[in-house]
N, C-alpha and C positions, 0 to 999 in steps of 0.2 A: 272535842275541845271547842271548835265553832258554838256548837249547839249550846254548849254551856255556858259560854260568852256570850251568847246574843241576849241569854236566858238573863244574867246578871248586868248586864250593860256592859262589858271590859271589852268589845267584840274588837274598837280600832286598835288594843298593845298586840293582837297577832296580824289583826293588818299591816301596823308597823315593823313586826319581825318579818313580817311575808314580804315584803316591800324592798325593807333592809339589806333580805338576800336573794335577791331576784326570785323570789318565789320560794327557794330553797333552804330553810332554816336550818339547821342545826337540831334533828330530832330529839338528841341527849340532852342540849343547854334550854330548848323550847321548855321541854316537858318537865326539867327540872325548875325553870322558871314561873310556869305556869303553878306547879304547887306549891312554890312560894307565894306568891303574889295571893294564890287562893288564903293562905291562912290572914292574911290582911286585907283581903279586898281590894289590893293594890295595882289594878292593873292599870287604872288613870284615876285624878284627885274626883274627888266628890260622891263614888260609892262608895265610903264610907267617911262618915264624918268626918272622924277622928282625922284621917290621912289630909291633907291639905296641898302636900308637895309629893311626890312620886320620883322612884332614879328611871330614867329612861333610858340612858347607857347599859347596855348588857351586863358589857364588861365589869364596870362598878358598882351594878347588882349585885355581882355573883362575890367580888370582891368583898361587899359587905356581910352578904351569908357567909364567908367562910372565917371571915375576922368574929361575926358573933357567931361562931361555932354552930347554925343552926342543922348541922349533917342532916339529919331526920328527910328533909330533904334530897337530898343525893339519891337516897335510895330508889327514888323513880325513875332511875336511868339505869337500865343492865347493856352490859355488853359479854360479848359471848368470842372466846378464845378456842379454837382447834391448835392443839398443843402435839407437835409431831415429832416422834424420837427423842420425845423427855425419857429419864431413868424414873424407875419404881422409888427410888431414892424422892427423888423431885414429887410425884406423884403422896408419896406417904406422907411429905410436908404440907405440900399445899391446900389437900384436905383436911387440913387441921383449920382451916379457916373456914368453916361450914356455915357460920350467921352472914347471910346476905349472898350465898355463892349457891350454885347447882354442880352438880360433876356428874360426866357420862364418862368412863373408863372402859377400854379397851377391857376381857374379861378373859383373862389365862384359864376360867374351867373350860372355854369355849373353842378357843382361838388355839390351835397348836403352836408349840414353840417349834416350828422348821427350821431357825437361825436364831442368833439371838446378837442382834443389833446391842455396841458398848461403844461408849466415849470416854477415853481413856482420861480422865482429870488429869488437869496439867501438874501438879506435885506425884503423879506417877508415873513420869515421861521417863526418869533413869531406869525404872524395870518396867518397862514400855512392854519389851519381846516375851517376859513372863505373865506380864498379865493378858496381851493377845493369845499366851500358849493355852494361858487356862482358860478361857473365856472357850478359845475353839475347843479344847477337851468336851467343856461341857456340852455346846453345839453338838459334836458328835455323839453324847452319850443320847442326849433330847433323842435323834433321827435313829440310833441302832437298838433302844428303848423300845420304842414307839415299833419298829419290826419285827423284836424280841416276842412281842406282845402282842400281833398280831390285830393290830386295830385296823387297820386299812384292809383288812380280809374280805371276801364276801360275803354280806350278810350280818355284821356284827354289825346289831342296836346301837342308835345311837347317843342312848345311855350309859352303853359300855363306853363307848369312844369318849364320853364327857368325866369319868371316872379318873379313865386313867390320864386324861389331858390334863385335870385337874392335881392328881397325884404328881407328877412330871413335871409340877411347876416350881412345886417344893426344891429339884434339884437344877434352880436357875437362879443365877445373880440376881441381887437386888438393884443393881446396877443397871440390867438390861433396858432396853430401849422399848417405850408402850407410848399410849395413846390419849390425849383424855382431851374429851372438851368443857372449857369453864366459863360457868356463866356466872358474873358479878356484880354490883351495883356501883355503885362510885363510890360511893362512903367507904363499900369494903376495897373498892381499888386501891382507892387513895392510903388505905390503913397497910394493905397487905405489900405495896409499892414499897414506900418506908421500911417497913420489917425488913423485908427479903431482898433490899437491896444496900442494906446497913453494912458495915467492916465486919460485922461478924457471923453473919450468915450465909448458911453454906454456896460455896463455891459457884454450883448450877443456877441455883435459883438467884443468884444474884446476876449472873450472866443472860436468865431468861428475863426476870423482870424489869433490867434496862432497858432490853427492847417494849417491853409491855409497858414502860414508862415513855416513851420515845413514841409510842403509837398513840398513845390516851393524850400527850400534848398535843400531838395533831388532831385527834379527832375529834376530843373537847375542851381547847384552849382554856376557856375561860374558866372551867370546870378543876385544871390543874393549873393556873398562871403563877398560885401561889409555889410552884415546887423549882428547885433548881437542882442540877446534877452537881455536885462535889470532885472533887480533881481523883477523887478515890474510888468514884464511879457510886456513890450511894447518892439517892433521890431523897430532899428533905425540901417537907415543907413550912413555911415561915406560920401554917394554922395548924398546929396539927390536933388531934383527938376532935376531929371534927364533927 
């Protein structure tokens, strides 16, 4: 980014952000700033004509990309989420947001199910003790399965052992508890934030994306300034389709 800037003349707008934060910028609002300003020229007035006045405030940069919708943008900033004892439930939604994300999942042909970690959704707290009964059934059948079958013997491939781990998965909640890590951009944050923490969307994922709403204000303010929580717990922002 230096190098590019010295190249074009903009070199003092990151001296000024360097400066601004004792050295330490903000990697997400930098970098999304900087490809802004690239598609104008606009890191200070006079490289290019056209520009005469420049915003030198962050904050009312970022303020003005998000009022003219220019998203396109955003996309230069990812952030990356290790997501721990979500349900396959959670996991099957969130992958449906695939332009602008990455997913690494936990992988049930590999991974035995030795237990199988469940959170009980709060609209099934009055048959709480049936649904732990069934959940441990299943637990049990996984472990006496797996003995039945003779995979932990000595000497079975371990191609056999990824067969039947795989088969075995088939007779597990989709409820259970896995793994996954998501990598995202802003745009798509900002986009998938909204959805999944709307009144009507389910239960978990609205539960997990307050907090992934909660951590993306801290971590690039200016990036979400537009968004506020609702008394209802859903995240809306005043730009949206950005």
């Amino acid at each position: 980014m230096r190098g590019y800037l010295e190249s074009v003349g903009g070199a003092s707008w990151l001296e000024g952000r360097a400066e601004a934060s004792d050295g330490s910028p903000n990697a997400a609002e930098l970098l999304v700033e900087f490809g802004g300003r690239a598609c104008y020229r606009s890191w200070e007035p006079g490289l290019n004509p056209n520009v005469t006045r420049v915003r030198t405030d962050q904050a009312e940069y970022f303020a003005n990309i998000l009022r003219a919708q220019h998203g396109s943008v955003l996309e230069h900033a990812n952030f990356s989420f290790a997501l721990r004892n979500v349900s396959r439930v959670f996991t099957h939604e969130l992958v449906r947001h695939r332009a602008g994300s990455a997913f690494s999942q936990e992988s049930l042909r590999y991974v035995r199910l030795t237990e199988i970690g469940f959170r009980v959704p709060p609209v099934l707290e009055p048959v709480r003790d049936q649904v732990v009964n069934l959940v441990e059934q299943l637990e049990e059948f996984q472990a006496s399965a797996a003995e039945a079958l003779g995979i932990d013997d000595e000497g079975v491939p371990f191609h056999v052992k990824k067969e039947v781990t795989s088969a075995l998965r088939r007779l597990a909640p989709i409820g259970l508890s896995t793994d996954i890590v998501w990598t995202a951009n802003v745009r798509t944050l900002r986009h998938v934030i909204e959805m999944r923490t709307a009144p009507g969307a389910e239960e978990e994922l609205r539960l997990v994306f307050d907090d992934i709403a909660q951590i993306m204000k801290a971590e690039a303010p200016n990036l979400f300034q537009d968004f506020a929580r609702h008394d209802d717990g859903s995240w809306v922002p005043e730009n949206r389709k950005v």
